[in-house]
N, C-alpha and C positions, 0 to 999 in steps of 0.2 A: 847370528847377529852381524860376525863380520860379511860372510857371504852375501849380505841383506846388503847389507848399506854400501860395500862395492858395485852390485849389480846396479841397485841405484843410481850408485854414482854412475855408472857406467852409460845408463840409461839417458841423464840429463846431458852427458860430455855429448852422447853421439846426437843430441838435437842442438849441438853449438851451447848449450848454456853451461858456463864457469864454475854456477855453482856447486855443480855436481863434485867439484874439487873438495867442497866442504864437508863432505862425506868421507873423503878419503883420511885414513890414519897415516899421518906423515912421520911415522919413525921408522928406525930398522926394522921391529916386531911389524908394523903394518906392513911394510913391503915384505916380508917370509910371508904373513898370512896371504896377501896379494894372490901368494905362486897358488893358491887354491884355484883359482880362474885357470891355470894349465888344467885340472884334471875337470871342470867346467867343461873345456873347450875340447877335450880326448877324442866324444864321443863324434863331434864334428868334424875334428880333423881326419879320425877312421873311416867316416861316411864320405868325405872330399877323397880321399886314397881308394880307397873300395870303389867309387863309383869312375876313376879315372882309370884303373888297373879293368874294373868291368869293358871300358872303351877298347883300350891296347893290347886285352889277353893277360892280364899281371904282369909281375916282376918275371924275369928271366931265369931269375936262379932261383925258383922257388918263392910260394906264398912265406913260409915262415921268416925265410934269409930276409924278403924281402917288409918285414912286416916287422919283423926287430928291427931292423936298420930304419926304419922309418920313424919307429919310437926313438929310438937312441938319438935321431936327427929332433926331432919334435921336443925332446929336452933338452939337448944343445940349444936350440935357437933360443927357446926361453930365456936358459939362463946365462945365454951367450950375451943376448944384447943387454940384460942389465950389467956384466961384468963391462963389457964394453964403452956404455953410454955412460960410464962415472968418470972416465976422462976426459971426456967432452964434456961434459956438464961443468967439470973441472976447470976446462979452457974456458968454455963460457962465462967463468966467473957466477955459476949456481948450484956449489957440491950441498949446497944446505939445503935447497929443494929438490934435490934428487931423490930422495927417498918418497915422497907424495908425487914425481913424477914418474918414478918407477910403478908405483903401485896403481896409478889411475890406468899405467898404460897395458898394463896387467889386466884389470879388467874393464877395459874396453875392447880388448881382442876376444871378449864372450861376444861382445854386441858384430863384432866384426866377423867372427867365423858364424855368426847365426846369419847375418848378411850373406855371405857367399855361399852359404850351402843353400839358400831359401832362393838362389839368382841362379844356381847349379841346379839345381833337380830339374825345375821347368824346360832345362834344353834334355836331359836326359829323359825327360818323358814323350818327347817327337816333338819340343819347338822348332819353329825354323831356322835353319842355321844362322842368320842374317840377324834376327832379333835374340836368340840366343847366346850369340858372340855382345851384340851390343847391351843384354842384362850384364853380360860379365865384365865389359868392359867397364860399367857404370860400378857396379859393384867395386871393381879395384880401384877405381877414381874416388868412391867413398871412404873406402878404410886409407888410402893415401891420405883425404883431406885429414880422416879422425886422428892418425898420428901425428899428423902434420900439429890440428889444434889441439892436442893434449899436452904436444912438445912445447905451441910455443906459450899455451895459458898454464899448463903448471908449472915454468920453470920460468917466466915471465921474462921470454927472449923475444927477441925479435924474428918475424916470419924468415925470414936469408940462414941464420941460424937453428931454426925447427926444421927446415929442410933438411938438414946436415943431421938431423938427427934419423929422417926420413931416410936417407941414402945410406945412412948406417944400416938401419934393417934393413933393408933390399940386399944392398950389398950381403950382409951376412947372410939372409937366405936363399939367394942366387946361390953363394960360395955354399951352405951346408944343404942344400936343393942336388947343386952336381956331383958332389962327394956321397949321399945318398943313394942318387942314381948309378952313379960307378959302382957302389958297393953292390946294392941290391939286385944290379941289372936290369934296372929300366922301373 
């Protein structure tokens, strides 16, 4: 039932409608069950890793070295940016709506990793490069926009401020992206 009505909700955020927020359980228990959308999202993230390791010949130091470290990175980020986004949300003056903004943003990263692997395969089957680069580019401009509006309609800030929530995730998966790669070797 939780699964149901997150994906739902997920469903409605990434077509821009608010309501989708009415789905979400805005407590601590709803954002724990939230983290359910990590293991949703695993099987995608493995198929995004797999199919760019297929392009460069794998990791350097080994599929396994490099296959842990990629897990261990892939739950850092999760539960990196929600440790992280409750002092900002804090600054924001909206720690009471963080826990329903935690959790929509939880799973709307299903709808977003189903996006980019669905805009990835197509160049990996002999797109052109040319149109392949620009599915992906669209692609990333869409889950920017989605966290952008999950930030700024569930925590009811202003766009300047849902950015800041945006450059928080980048920021952290740039930074646990490089530390990955150093680990793993490539």
């Amino acid at each position: 039932m939780v699964i149901e009505a997150g994906l739902r909700s997920a469903l409605l955020l990434a077509r821009g409608r608010t309501d989708g927020l009415l789905l979400i359980e805005g407590s601590s228990a709803g954002v724990g069950r939230s983290f359910w959308a990590a293991a949703i999202c695993l099987p995608a993230f493995l198929a995004l890793r797999f199919l760019a390791w297929s392009e460069n010949g794998g990791p350097d130091l080994g599929l396994l070295r490099g296959l842990v470290t990629e897990l261990i990175g892939y739950a850092c980020a999760w539960v990196g940016f929600a440790l992280l986004s409750l002092p900002l949300a804090e600054v924001a003056g909206r720690r009471m709506e963080w826990p329903r903004f935690i959790a929509a943003w939880n799973w709307t990263n299903v709808v977003q990793y189903l996006v980019i692997l669905a805009l990835t395969v197509p160049a990996e089957l002999g797109l052109p490069p040319l149109l392949a680069h620009g599915l992906g580019l669209a692609g990333i401009g869409y889950a920017l926009w989605l966290e952008w509006f999950v930030a700024r309609s569930a925590l009811r800030i202003l766009g300047g401020m849902a950015t800041a929530f945006v450059v928080l995730d980048l920021a952290l998966g740039l930074t646990i992206g490089g530390v990955v790669g150093r680990l793993s070797g490539g």
